[in-house]
C-alpha positions in Angstrom: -1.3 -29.0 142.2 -1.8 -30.8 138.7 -0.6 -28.2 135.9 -2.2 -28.1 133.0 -0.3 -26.4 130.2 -1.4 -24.3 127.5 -1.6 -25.8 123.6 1.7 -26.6 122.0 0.0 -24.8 119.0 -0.4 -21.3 120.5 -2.7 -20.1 118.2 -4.9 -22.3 119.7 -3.7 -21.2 123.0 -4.4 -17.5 121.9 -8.3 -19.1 120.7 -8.8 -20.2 124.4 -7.5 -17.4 126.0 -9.9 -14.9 123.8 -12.7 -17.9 124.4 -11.7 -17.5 128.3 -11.9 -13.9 128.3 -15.2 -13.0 126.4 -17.2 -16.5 126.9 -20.0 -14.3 128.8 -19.4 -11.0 127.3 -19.8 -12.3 123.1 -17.5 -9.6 122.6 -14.6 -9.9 119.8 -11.2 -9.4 120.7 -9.4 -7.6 117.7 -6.3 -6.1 119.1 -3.6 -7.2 117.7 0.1 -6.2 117.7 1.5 -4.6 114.6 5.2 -6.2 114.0 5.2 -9.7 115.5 8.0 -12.2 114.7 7.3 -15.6 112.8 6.5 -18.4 115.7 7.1 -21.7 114.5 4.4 -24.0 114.6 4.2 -26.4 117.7 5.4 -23.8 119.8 5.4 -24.7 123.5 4.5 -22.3 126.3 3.9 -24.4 128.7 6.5 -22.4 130.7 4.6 -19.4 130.8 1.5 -21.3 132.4 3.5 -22.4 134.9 4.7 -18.7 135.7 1.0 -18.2 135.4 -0.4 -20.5 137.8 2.6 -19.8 140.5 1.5 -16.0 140.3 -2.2 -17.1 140.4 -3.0 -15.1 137.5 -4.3 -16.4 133.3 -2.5 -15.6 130.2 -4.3 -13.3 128.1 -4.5 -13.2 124.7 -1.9 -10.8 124.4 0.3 -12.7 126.8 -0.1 -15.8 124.2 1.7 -13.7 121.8 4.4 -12.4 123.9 5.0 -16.0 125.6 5.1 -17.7 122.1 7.8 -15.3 120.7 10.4 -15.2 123.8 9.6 -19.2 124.0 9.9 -19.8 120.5 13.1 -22.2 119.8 15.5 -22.6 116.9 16.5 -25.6 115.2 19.9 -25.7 116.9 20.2 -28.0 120.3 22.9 -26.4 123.1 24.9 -29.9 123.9 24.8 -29.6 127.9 21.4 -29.2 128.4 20.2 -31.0 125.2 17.7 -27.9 125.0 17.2 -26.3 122.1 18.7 -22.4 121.6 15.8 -19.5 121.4 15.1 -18.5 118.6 15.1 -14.7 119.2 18.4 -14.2 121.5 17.1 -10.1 121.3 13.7 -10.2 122.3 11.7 -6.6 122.3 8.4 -6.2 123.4 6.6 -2.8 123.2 2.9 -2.7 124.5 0.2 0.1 125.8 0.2 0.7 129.9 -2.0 -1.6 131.9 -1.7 -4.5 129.2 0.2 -7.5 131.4 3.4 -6.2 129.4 5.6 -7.2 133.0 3.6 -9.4 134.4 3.3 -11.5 131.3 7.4 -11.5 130.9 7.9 -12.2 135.0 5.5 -15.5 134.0 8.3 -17.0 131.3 10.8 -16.2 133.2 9.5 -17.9 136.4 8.4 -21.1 134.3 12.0 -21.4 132.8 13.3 -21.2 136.0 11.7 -23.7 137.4 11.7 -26.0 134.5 15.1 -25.5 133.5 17.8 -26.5 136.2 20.7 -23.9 137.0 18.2 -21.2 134.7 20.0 -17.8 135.5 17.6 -14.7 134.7 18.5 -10.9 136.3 15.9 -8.2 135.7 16.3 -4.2 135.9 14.2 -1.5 135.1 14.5 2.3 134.8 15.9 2.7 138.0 16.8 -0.1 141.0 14.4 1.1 143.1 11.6 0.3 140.5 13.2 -2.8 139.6 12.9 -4.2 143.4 9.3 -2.8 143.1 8.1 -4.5 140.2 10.2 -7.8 141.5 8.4 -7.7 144.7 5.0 -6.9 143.1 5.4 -10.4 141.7 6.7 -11.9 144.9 3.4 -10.8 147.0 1.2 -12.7 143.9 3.0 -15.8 143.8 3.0 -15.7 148.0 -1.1 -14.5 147.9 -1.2 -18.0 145.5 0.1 -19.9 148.4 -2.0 -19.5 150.9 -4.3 -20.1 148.6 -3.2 -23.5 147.7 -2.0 -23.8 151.4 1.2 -24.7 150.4 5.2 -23.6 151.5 7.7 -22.4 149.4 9.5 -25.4 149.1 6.2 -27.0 147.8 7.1 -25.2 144.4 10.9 -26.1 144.5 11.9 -22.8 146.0 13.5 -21.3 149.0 12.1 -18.4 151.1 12.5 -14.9 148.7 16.0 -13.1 149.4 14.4 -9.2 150.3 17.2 -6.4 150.7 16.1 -3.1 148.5 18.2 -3.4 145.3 19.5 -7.1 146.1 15.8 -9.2 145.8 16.2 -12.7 144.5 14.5 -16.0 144.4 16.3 -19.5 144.4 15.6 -23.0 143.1 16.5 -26.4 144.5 17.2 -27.5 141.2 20.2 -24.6 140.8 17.9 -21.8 139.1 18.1 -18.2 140.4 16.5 -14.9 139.6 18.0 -11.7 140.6 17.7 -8.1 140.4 20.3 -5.3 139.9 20.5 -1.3 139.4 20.5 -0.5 135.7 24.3 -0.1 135.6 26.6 -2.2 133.4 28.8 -3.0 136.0 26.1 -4.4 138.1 25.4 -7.5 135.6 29.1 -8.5 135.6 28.9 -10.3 138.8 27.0 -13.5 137.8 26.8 -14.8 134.2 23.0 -15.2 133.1 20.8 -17.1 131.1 17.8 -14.3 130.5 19.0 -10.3 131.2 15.8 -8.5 131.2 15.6 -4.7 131.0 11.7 -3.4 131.8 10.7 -0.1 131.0 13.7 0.5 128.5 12.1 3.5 126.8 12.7 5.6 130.8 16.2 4.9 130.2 18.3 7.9 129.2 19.8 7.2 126.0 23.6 8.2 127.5 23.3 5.6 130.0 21.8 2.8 128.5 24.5 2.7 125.3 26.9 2.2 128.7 24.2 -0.2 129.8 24.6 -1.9 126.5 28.0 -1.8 126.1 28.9 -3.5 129.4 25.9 -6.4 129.6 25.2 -7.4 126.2 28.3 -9.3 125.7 28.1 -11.1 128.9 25.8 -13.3 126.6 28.2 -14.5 124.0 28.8 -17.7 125.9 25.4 -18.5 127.3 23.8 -21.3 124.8 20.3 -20.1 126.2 20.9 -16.7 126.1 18.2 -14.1 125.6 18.0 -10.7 126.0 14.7 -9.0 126.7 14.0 -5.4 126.1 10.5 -4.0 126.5 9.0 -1.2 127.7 6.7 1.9 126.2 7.7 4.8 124.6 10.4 7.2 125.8 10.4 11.0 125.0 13.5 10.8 122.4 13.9 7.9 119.3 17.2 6.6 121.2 18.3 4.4 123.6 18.2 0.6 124.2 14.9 0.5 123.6 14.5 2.7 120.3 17.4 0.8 118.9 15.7 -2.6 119.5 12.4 -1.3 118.5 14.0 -0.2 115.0 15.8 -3.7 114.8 12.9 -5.8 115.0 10.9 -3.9 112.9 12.8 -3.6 110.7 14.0 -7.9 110.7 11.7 -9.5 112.1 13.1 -12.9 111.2 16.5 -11.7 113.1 15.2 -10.0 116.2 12.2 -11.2 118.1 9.8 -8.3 118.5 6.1 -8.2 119.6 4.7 -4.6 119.2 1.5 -3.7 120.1 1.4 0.2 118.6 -0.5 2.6 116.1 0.4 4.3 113.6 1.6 8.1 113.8 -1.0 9.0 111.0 -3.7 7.2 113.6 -6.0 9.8 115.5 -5.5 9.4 118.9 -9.3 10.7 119.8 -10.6 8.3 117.6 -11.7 5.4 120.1 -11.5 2.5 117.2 -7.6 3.5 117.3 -8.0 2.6 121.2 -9.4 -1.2 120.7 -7.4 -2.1 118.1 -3.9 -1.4 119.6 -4.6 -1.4 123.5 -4.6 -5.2 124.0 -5.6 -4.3 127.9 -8.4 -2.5 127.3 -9.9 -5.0 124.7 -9.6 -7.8 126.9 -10.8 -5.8 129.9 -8.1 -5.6 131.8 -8.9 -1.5 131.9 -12.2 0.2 131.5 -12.6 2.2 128.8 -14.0 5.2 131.4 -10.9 5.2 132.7 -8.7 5.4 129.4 -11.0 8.5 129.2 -10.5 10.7 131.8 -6.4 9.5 131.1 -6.9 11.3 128.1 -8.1 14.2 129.7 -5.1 14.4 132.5 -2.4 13.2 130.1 -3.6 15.5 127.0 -3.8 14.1 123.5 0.5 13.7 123.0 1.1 11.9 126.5 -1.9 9.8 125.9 -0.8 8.7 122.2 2.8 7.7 123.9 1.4 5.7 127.3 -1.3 4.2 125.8 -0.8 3.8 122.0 2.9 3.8 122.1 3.1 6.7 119.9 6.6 7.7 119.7 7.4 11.4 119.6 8.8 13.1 117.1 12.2 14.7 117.1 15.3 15.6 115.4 15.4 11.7 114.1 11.9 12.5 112.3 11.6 13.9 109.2 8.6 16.3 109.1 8.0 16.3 105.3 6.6 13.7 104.1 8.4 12.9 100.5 5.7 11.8 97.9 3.4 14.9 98.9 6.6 16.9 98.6 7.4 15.8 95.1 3.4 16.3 94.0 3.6 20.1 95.0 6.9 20.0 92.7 5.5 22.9 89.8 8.0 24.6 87.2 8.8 28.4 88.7 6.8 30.9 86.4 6.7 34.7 86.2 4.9 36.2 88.6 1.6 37.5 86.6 -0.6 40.1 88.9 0.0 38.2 92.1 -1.1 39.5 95.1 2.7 38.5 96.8 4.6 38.1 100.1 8.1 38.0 100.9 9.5 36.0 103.6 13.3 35.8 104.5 14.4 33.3 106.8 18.0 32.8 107.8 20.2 29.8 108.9 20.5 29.9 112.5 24.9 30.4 112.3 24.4 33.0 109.5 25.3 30.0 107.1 23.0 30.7 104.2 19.5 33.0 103.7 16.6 32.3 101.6 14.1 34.7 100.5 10.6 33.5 99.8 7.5 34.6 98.2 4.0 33.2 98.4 0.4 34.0 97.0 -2.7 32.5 97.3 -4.7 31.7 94.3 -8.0 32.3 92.8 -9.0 29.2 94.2 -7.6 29.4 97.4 -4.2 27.2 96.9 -1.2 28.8 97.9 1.7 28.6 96.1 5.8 29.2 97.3 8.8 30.1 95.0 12.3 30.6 96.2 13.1 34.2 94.9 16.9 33.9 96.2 18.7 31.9 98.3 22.8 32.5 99.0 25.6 31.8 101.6 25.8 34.5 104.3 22.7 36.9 105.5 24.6 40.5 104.4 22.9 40.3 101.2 19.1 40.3 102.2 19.4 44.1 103.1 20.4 45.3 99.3 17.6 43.1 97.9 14.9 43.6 100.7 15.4 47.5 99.7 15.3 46.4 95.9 12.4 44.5 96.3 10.5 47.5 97.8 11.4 50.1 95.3 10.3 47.6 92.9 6.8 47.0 94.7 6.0 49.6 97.3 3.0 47.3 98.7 4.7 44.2 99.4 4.9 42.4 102.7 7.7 41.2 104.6 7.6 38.8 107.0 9.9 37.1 109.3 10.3 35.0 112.5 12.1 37.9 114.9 14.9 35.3 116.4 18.6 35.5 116.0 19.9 36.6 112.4 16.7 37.3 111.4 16.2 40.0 114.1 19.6 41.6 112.9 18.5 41.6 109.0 15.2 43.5 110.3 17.2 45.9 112.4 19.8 46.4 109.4 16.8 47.2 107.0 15.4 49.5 109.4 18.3 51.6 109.3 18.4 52.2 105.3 17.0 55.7 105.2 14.7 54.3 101.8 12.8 51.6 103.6 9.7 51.8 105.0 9.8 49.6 108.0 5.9 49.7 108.2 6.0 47.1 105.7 8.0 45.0 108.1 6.3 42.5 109.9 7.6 40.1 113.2 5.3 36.9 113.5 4.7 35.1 116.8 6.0 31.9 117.2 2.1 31.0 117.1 1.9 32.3 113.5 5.1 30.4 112.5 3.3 26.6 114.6 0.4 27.7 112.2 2.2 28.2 108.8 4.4 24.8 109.6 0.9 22.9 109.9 -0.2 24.8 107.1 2.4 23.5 105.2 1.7 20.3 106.0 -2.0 20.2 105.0 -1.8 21.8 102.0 1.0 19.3 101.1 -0.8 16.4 102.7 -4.3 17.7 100.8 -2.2 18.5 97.3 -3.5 22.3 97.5 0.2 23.3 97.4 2.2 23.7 94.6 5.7 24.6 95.0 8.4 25.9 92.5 11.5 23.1 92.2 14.5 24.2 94.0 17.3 22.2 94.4 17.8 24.8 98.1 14.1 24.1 98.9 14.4 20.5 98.4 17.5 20.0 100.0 15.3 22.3 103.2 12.5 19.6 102.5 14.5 16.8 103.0 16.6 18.2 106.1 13.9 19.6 107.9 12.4 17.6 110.8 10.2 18.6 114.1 11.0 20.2 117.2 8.5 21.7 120.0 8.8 24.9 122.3 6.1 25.1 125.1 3.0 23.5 123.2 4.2 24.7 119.6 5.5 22.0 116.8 7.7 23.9 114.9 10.2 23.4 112.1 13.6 22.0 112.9 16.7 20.6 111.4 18.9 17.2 111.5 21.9 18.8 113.0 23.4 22.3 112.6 25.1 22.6 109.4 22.1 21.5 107.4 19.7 24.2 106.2 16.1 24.3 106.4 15.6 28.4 105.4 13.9 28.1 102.4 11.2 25.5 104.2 10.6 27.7 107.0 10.3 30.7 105.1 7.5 28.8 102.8 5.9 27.7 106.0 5.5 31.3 107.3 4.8 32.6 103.9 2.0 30.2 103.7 0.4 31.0 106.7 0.3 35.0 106.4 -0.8 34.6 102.5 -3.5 31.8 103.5 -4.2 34.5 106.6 -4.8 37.4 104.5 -7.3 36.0 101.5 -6.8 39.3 99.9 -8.0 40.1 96.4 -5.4 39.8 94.0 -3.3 43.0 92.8 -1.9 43.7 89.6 2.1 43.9 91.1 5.4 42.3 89.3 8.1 40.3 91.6 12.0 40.0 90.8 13.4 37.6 88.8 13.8 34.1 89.9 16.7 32.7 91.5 17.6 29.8 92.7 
């Protein structure tokens, strides 16, 4: 079979391949990946058309992209093999589901081996028995290609496939061998390699690939051709193997080879422009969009924005308030003048600290929050609860009934002055609500908020969690606080809820 290999120049090679794929349709291929890593001109990938062609399958224009940054080589030549050293020795690739993510990776690797003699590549994935799979998967093209071409193994320089579950490998005649092993560190100490390749990354728990890490990634110090490949979609936490490359490459993308098809968080997963431009499979037609459809429907919008727009979640790493809106709600505290008020008190969840909050809504609709006291401990909120109440009999209080909270209330209800009617549990609905009112009001610059230095401090501490189908506030680690934010948040909400006229009532003095 005569072999002909793709441009040097891949942008060329990425022209063809988008000529290739919508010659007859006159359609325009505009996905395009996010963070990619500088690809020095002249940049051969004639390795990955050769994996191509033994798997019986075309590069797509996304593959171009992938195959010119794993192929793309530094100025530095290794002595033995006169080759010149890759470029990226940590490779990451993150791409949408049904988008030639493995395949595209199984075709470098199978043109290096071939090309290059005594080429050592071993391949895992998120578990052995899917690592075999996807191995195999490739195995049955490349053999579906020969009797195609009516040709043997040994045709293509190879011996007959090794197959035993969890110990698959194919073998050169010029010394080259790809293997497979479980995604344990020990299992990559037997054999030094050339390539390690860890598929589907982002399914590894983060506990076990930092062992993972820890026991393959120096394996590579002495390999001249090294390269380690990472790729995958998004996991469910931002850690792990895969995160931590992700965050590397985007962050350096002249120091770690990443190509990263994704959208933004901001993006609207609905909208089906976000869909073209950042699933590379289904604008070259490798998926219909009918089916990416009815995927939204089974997966619901968060699942969908992870598989197919590699959406990471967000978690305890993500910071939920965003900081310029933050610091354009920043008002001067002022005396409360005939507002229609709530109270809100919201305790740390070790008893740490206590924040008591009110909230009002304008005349023109715009809430606004002001730390009335914040103070180590929860004891206190009883005696000034009861104060505040004297003070103004028609005041509300509100508060999420969990942990210290639920003691305060149960506290206040037992002073013989307070009326308890004026006491009011919210849902852990109401509290999702108020958090995403905060938000939009901050995100719209409705809300104006009295500088704190115990509300900023919340603000910048406070990140997201989820219970059931609820977002709710959360916190970087235990000994933070985040009270004063989450008593805004549910202040906001019951204030915004109530759109009451305004009554002629005076508040305590500010604290805080």
């Amino acid at each position: 079979m005569t072999l002909t290999a793709l441009p040097a120049d891949y942008e060329a090679a990425i022209a063809e391949a988008v000529d290739r794929v919508y010659r007859d349709a006159g359609l325009t291929f505009d996905a395009a990946p996010r963070w990619l890593s500088p690809v020095p001109f002249g940049t051969d990938i004639s390795a990955a058309s050769l994996g191509a062609s033994r798997m019986g399958l075309p590069l797509t224009p996304q593959g171009v992209h992938i195959a010119a940054m794993l192929e793309a080589k530094s100025t530095r030549c290794d002595p033995v093999t006169g080759l010149f050293r890759p470029l990226y020795e940590e490779a990451t690739v993150e791409i949408p589901r049904r988008s030639t993510k493995t395949t595209t990776i199984q075709m470098v690797i199978l043109g290096r081996c071939e090309s290059i003699p005594n080429y050592r590549a071993v391949s895992t994935a998120q578990d052995g028995t899917r690592a075999s799979q996807f191995f195999m998967n490739m195995v049955r093209l490349m053999e579906a290609q020969l009797r195609r071409e009516g040709l043997e193994w040994a045709d293509w320089g190879m011996k007959q496939p090794y197959r035993s579950q969890g110990r698959e490998y194919l073998e050169w005649f010029n010394g080259s061998k790809w293997w497979v092993v479980k995604p344990e560190s020990g299992a990559f100490r037997g054999e030094a390699a050339d390539c390690m390749w860890f598929d589907e990354a982002g399914e590894l728990d983060p506990e076990k690939s930092e062992d993972l890490v820890a026991g393959a990634f120096p394996l590579m110090d002495t390999r001249p051709l090294g390269q380690i490949i990472i790729s995958g979609t998004p996991g469910l936490v931002r850690a792990g193997v895969f995160w931590d490359a992700l965050s590397r490459g985007r962050k350096d993308p002249e120091a770690y080879g990443i190509a990263d098809y994704c959208a933004l968080e901001s993006d609207d997963v609905l909208d089906e422009t976000v869909w073209w431009l950042n699933h590379p499979g289904l604008a070259c037609g490798l998926t219909e969009l009918a089916k990416v459809r009815r995927n939204l429907e089974k997966l619901g919008p968060a699942q969908f924005a992870r598989e197919y727009l590699c959406v990471w979640p967000a978690d305890s790493a993500t910071s939920a308030i965003n900081t310029e809106e933050w610091a354009d709600a920043q008002v001067d505290p002022v005396p409360f003048d005939g507002q229609d008020f709530d109270l809100t008190f919201e305790c740390h969840i070790h008893s740490l600290y206590a924040s008591l909050v009110a909230t009002w809504v304008d005349a023109d609709g715009e809430p606004h929050g002001q730390i009335m006291d914040f103070r180590p401990g929860t004891d206190w909120l009883t005696g000034e609860l009861t104060r505040a109440q004297k003070a103004h009999p028609r005041v509300r209080f509100y508060y999420d009934a969990i942990g210290a909270n639920s003691a305060v209330a149960l506290a206040l209800q037992r002073v013989p002055t307070f009326k308890p009617a004026a006491l009011r549990p919210v849902t852990m609905k109401e509290v999702a609500a108020g958090a995403a009112m905060l938000n939009n009001a901050l995100a719209n610059r409705t809300a104006h908020i009295a500088a704190s230095a115990s509300m900023t401090n919340a603000a910048e501490n406070v990140t997201w969690r989820y219970s059931g189908e609820s977002r709710l506030f959360g916190r970087k680690n235990a000994s933070v606080d985040v009270s004063g934010i989450v008593g805004l948040s549910i202040g906001f909400g019951m204030s915004l809820g109530r759109r009451e006229k305004k009554r002629h009532v005076r508040a305590a003095a500010v604290i805080g």
